[in-house]
VOLO-518526 format. One line per field, with one value per residue: residue in three letters; x, y, z of N, C-alpha, C in turn; residue number from 1. Coordinates in nm, 2 decimals. Layout:
N
residu <- c(ALA_...) .
nx <- c(X_...) .
ny <- c(Y_...) .
nz <- c(Z_...) .
cax <- c(X_...) .
cay <- c(Y_...) .
caz <- c(Z_...) .
cx <- c(X_...) .
cy <- c(Y_...) .
cz <- c(Z_...) .
num <- c(NUM_...) .
//
This chain:
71
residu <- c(UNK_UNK_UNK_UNK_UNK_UNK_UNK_UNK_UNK_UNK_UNK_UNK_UNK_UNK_UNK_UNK_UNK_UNK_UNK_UNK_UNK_UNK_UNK_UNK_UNK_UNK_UNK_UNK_UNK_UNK_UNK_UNK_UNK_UNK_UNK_UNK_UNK_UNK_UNK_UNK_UNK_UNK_UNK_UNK_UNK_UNK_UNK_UNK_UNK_UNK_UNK_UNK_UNK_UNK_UNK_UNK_UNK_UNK_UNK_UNK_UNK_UNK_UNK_UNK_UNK_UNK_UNK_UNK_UNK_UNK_UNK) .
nx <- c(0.48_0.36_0.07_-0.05_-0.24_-0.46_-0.53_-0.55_-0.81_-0.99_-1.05_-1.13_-1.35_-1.49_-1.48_-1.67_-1.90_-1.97_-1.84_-1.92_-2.17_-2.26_-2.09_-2.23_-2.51_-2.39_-2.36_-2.62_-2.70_-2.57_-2.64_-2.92_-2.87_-2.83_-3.04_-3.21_-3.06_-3.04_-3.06_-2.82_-2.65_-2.71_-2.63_-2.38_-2.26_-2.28_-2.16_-1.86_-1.86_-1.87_-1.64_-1.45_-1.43_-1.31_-1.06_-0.81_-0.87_-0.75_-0.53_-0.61_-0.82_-0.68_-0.58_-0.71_-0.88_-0.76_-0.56_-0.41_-0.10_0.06_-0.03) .
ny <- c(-1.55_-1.75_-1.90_-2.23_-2.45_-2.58_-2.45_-2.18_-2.27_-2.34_-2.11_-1.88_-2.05_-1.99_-1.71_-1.68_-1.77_-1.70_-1.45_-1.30_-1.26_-1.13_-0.89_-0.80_-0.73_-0.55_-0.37_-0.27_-0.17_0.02_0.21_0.21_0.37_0.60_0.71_0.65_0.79_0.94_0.79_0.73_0.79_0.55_0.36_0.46_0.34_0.06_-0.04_0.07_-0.04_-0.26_-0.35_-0.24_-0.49_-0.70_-0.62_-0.63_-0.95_-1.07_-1.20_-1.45_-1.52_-1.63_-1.79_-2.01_-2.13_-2.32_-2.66_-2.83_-2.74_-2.87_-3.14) .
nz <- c(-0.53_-0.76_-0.82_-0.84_-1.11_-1.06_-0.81_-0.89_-1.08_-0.90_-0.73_-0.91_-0.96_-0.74_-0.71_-0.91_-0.87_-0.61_-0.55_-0.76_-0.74_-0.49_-0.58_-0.81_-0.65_-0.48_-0.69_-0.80_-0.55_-0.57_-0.78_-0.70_-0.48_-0.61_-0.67_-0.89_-1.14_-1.45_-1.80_-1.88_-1.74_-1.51_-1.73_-1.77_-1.53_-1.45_-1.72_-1.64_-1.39_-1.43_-1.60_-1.42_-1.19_-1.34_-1.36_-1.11_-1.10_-1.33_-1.36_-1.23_-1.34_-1.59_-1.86_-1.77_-1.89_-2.08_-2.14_-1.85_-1.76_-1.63_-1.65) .
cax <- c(0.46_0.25_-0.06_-0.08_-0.33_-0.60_-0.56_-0.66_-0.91_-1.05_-1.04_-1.18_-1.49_-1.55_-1.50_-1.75_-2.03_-1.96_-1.86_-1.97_-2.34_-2.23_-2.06_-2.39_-2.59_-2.31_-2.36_-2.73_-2.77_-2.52_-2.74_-3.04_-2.88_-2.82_-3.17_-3.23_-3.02_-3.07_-3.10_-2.71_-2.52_-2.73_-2.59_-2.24_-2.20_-2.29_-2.03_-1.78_-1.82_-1.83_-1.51_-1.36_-1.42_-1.21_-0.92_-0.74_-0.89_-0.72_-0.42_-0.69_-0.89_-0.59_-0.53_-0.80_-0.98_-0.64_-0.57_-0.35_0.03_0.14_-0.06) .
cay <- c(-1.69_-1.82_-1.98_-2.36_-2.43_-2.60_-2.33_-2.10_-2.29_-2.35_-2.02_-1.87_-2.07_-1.95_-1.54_-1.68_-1.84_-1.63_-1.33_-1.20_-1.20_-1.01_-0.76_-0.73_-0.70_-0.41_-0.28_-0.28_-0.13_0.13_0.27_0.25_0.47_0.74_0.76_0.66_0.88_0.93_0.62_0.74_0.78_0.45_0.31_0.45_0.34_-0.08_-0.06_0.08_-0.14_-0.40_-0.37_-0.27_-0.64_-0.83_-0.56_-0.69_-1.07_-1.10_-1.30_-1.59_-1.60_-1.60_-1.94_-2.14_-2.26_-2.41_-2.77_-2.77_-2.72_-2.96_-3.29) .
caz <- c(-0.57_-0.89_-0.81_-0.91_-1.19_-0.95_-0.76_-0.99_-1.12_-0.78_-0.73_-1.04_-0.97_-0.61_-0.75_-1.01_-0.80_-0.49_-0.53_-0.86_-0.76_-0.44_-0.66_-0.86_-0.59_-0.43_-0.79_-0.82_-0.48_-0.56_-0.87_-0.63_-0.39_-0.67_-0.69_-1.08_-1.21_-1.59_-1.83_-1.99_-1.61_-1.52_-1.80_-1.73_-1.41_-1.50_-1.77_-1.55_-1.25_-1.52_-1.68_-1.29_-1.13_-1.37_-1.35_-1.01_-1.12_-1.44_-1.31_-1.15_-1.51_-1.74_-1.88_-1.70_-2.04_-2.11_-2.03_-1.73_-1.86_-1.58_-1.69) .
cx <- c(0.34_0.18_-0.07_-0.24_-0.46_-0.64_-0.64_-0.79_-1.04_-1.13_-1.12_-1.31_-1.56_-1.56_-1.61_-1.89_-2.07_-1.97_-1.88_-2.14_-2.36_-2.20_-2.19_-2.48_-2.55_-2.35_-2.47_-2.76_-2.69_-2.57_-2.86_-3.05_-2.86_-2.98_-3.24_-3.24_-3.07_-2.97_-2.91_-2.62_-2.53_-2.62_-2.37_-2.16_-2.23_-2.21_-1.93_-1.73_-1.84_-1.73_-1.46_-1.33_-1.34_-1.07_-0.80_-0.77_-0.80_-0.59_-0.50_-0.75_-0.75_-0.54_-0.61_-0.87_-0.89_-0.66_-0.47_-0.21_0.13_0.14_0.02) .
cy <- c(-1.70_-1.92_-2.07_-2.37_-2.48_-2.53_-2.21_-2.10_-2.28_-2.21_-1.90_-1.91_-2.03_-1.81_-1.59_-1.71_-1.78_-1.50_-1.22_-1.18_-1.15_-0.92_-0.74_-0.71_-0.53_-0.32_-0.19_-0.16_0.06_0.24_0.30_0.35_0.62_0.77_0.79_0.76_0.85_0.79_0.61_0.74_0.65_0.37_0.30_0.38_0.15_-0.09_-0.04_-0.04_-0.30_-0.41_-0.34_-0.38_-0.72_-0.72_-0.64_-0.87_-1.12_-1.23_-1.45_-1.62_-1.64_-1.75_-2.06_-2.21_-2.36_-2.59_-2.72_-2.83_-2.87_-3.10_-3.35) .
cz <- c(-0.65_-0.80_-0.89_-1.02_-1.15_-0.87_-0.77_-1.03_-1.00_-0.76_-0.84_-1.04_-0.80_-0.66_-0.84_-0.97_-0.63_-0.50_-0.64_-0.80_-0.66_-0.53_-0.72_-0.77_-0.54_-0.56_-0.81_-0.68_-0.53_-0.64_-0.79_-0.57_-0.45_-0.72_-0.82_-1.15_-1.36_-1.65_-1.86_-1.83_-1.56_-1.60_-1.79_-1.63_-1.39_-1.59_-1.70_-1.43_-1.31_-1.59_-1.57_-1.27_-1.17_-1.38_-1.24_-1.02_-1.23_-1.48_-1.30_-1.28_-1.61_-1.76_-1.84_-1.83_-2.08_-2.05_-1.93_-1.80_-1.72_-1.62_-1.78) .
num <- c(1_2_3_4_5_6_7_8_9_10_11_12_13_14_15_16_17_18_19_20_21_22_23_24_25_26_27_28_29_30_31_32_33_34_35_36_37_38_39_40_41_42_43_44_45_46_47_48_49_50_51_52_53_54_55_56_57_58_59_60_61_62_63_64_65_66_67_68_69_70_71) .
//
């Protein structure tokens, strides 16, 4: 079942204001715990887990800038 476009939106802004700045924090610690690695694995490992997060999200973003197709 498709998710209503309030839904979404709803939605969309709780992953945005919730649980992205967990995920950065999960991110942040998880470089700490490699024990500052070099500047180029550092560096790999924040792109990575920044193009991961919106993989399984991409359904809940997709169309929200839109107006809403029901109105």
């Amino acid at each position: 079942m498709a998710l209503a476009y309030k839904t979404r939106r709803r939605l969309a802004l709780l992953i945005l204001l919730v649980g992205l700045p967990i995920y950065i924090v999960a991110a942040v610690s998880l470089v700490n715990w490699l024990d500052r690695p070099s500047i180029w694995v550092e560096f790999l490992v924040y792109v990575g887990l920044g193009v991961v997060w919106i993989v399984p999200l991409k359904p809940v973003f997709k169309g929200i800038g839109q107006p809403d197709p029901d109105a």
